[in-house]
C-alpha positions in Angstrom: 30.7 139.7 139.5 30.7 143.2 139.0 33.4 146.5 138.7 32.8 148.8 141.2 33.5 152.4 139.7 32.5 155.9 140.9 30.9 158.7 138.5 30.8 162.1 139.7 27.8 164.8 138.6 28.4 168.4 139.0 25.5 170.6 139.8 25.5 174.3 140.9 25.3 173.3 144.8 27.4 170.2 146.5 28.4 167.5 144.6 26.7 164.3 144.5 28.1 160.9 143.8 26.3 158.4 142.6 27.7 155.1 142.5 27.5 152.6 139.8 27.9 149.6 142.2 24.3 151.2 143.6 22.9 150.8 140.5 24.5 147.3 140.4 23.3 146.3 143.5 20.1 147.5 142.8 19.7 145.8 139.7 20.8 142.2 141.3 18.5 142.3 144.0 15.2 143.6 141.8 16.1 140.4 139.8 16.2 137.9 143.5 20.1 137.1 142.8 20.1 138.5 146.9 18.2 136.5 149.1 16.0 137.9 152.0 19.0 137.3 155.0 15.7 136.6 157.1 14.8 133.8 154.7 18.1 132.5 154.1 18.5 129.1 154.8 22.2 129.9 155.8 21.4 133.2 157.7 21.6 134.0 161.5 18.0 135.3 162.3 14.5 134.8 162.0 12.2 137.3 162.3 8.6 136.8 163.8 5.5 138.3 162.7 6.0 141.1 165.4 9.3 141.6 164.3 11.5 140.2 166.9 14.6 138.2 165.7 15.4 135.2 166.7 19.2 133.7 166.8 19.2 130.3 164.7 21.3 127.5 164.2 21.1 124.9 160.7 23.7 122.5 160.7 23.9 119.5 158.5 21.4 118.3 155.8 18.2 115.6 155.7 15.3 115.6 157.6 15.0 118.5 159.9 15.2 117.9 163.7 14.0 121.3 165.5 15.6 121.8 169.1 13.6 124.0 172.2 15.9 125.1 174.3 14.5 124.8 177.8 14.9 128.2 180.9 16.9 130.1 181.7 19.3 128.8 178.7 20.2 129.0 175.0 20.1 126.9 172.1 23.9 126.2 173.4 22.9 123.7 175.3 21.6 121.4 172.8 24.9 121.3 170.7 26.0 118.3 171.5 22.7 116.4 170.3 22.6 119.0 167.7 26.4 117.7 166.6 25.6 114.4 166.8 22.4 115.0 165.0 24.1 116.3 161.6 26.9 114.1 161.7 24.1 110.8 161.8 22.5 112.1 158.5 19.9 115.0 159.9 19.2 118.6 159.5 19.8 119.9 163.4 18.5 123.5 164.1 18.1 125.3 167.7 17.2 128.7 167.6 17.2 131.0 171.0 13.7 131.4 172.3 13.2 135.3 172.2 14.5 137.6 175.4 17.0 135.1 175.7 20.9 134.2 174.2 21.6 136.1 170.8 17.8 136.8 170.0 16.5 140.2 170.6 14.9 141.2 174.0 11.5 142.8 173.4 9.2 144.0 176.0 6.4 141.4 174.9 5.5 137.7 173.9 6.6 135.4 176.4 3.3 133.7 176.6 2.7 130.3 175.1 0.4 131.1 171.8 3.3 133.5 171.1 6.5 132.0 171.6 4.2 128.6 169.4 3.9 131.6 166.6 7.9 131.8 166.7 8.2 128.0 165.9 6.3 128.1 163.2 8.4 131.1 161.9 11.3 129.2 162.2 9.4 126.4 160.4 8.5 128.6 157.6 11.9 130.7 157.1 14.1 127.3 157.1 11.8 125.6 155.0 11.6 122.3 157.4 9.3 119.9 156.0 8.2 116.3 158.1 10.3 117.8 160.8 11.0 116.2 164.1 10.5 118.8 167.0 12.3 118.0 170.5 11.2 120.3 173.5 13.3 120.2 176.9 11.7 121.6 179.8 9.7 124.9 179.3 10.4 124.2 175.6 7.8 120.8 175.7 5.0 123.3 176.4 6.0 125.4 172.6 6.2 121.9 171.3 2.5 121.0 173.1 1.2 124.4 172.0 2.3 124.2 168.5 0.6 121.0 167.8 -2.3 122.5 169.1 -2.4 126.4 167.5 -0.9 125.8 164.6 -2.4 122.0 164.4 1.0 120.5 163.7 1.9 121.4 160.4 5.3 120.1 158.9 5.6 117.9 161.7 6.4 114.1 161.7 7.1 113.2 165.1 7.6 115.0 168.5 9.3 114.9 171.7 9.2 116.1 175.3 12.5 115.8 177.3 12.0 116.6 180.9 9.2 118.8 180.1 7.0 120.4 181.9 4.0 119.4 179.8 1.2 119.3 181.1 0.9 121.5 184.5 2.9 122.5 186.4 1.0 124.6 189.1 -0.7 123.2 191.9 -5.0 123.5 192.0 -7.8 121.9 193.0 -7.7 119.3 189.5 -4.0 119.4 189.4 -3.0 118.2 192.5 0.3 117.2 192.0 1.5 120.4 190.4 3.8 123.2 192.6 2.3 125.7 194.7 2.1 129.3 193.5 4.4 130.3 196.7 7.4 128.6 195.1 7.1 130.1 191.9 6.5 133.5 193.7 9.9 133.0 195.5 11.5 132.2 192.7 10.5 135.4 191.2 11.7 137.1 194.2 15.1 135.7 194.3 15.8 136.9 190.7 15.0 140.1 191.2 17.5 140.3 194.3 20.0 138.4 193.4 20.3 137.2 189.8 23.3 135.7 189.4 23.6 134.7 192.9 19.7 132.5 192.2 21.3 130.8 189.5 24.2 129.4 191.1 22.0 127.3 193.2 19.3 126.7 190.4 21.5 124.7 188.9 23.2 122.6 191.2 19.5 121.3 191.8 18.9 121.5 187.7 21.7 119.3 187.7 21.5 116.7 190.6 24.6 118.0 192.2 24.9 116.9 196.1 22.3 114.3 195.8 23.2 112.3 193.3 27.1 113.2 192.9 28.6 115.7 190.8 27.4 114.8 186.9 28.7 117.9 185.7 32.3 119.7 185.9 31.9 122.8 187.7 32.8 124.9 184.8 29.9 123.9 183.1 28.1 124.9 186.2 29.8 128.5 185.5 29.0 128.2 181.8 25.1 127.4 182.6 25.0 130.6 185.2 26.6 132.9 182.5 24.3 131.8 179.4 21.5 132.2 182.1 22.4 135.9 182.8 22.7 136.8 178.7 18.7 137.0 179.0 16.6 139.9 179.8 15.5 140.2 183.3 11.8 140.9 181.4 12.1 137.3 179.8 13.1 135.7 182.5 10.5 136.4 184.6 7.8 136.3 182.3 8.8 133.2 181.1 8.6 132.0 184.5 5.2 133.0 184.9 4.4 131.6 181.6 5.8 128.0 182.2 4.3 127.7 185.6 0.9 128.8 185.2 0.2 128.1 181.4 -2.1 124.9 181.3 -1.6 122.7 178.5 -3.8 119.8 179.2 -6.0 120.5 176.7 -3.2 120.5 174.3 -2.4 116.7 174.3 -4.9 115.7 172.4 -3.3 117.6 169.3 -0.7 115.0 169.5 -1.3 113.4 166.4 2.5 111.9 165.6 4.3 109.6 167.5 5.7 111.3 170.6 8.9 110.7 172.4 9.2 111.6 176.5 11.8 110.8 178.3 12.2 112.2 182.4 14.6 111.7 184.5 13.1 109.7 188.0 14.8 112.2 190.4 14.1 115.8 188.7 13.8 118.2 191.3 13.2 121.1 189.1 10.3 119.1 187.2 8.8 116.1 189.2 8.3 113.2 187.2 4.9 112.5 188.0 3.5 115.6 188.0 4.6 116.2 184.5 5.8 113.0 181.9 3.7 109.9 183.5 0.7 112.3 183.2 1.5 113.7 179.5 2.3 109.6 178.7 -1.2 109.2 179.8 -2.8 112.0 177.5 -0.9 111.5 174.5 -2.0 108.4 172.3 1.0 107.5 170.7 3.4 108.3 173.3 6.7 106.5 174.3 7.7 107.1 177.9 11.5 106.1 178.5 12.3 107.1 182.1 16.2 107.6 183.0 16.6 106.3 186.8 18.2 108.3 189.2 18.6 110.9 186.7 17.9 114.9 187.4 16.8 117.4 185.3 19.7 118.6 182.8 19.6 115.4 180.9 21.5 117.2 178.0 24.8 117.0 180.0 24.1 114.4 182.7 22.7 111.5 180.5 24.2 113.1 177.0 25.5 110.0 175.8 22.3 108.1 176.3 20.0 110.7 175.6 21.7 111.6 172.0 21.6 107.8 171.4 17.3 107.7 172.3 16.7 111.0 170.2 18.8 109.1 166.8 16.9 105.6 167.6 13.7 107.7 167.4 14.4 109.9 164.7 15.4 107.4 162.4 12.4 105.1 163.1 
């Protein structure tokens, strides 16, 4: 701890002040007392390699557990695995994929080999080591593209949870994917109507009026309003990202034991056009299917969910 005082030096012109605490401060952080606030464990941000910042969470302590955040949300909606996560023992951190929550919004990047590149700054800036990384939705395809760029380094195991892993658009070898047209509406109904597209999104996202109401229709609110804290620019390129990106190729990078659970009814990501075919590509893959379950497993099978993530984690 230091005295802040001020000196004063006259010269002929304007006065200048210099202040000692300058000096101070200067001499603390020459010497590394001052951590880099990107590289601070404890610290809000990471920054990427093209400099955008990216919002992260670290709570808790042990083996890292790194969460993906699927679209149009925030690392929000992971907090209750994430809580349960650090309380059990773990180190739980979910970071906001770029364009989207508290991370900045640039122009560029939403493509797979880029947003992989932000995981493994994340990786690097917190330090994780043997860590566990969990993708929902679009967020299985950084998990499936990071194993494969960046060949998995400092990771021990992996999951997919309703992810959209491995294709999601409809050709001539993928014949269960969606057709282009749907995706092409989507597009269209964001740019009309934002906030209106999102109210409906997730009432399918979430199985409500086909399987019951799972979810209180404030969360429904709370979704629709995290949705809307993204960039228009993100939103739509990650769209075009996770429906045209093909990551079958990227399976075979799988090199750790993989967890993927699916719900059987997702709407938003059919079941056998995504997890039966990525059980059958990766080698050491456990698929657990949730019956009559939809999409937003975080919220609609949270109890059981958090419970298969803890029995995996700690295996």
């Amino acid at each position: 701890m230091y005295v802040c005082c001020r000196t004063y030096i006259h010269v002929d012109a304007p006065y200048i002040w210099i202040t000692s605490a300058w000096i101070a401060h200067a001499a603390l952080e020459k010497s590394g007392a001052f951590a880099n606030p990107i590289e601070g464990r404890n610290m809000n941000y990471v920054a990427t390699k093209d400099k955008a910042k990216l919002y992260v969470k670290d709570w808790g302590v042990g083996q890292p557990v790194i969460l993906l955040h699927g679209w149009p949300l925030s690392s929000d909606s992971w907090d209750d695995q994430a809580m349960a996560i650090a309380d059990s023992g773990y180190r739980a951190i979910a970071y906001d994929r770029r364009g989207f929550g508290r991370s900045s919004q640039p122009w560029t990047g939403y493509d797979y080999d880029t947003l992989s590149d932000d995981l493994a700054a994340v990786i690097e800036h917190t330090g994780a080591k043997d860590a566990i990384i969990v993708g929902f939705s679009m967020g299985g395809g950084e998990v499936a593209r990071y194993m494969s760029r960046h060949g998995g380094k400092s990771v021990a195991k992996a999951a997919l949870i309703s992810s959209i892993v491995p294709f999601r658009l409809k050709t001539g070898d993928n014949p269960l994917g969606t057709d282009q047209e749907a995706f092409d509406k989507t597009a269209l109904a964001i740019n009309e109507d934002r906030a209106k597209f999102f109210t409906d999104f997730f009432h399918k996202f979430f199985g409500v009026g086909t399987l019951g109401h799972l979810v209180s229709t404030e969360l429904l609110e709370n979704m629709r309003n995290v949705a809307m804290q993204a960039s228009l620019k993100a939103t739509l390129e990650c769209l075009k990202s996770f429906s045209s990106t093909d990551f079958r190729g990227d399976l075979a990078y799988f090199k750790v034991p993989t967890l993927i659970i699916h719900g059987t009814e997702d709407k938003t990501v059919p079941i056998e056009a995504s997890a039966r075919l990525a059980a059958k590509g990766i080698v050491q893959s456990t698929l657990i299917e949730y019956e009559g379950a939809p999409h937003g497993l975080f919220a609609t099978q949270k109890d059981r969910l958090t419970q298969d993530l803890l029995d995996f984690i700690r295996k």
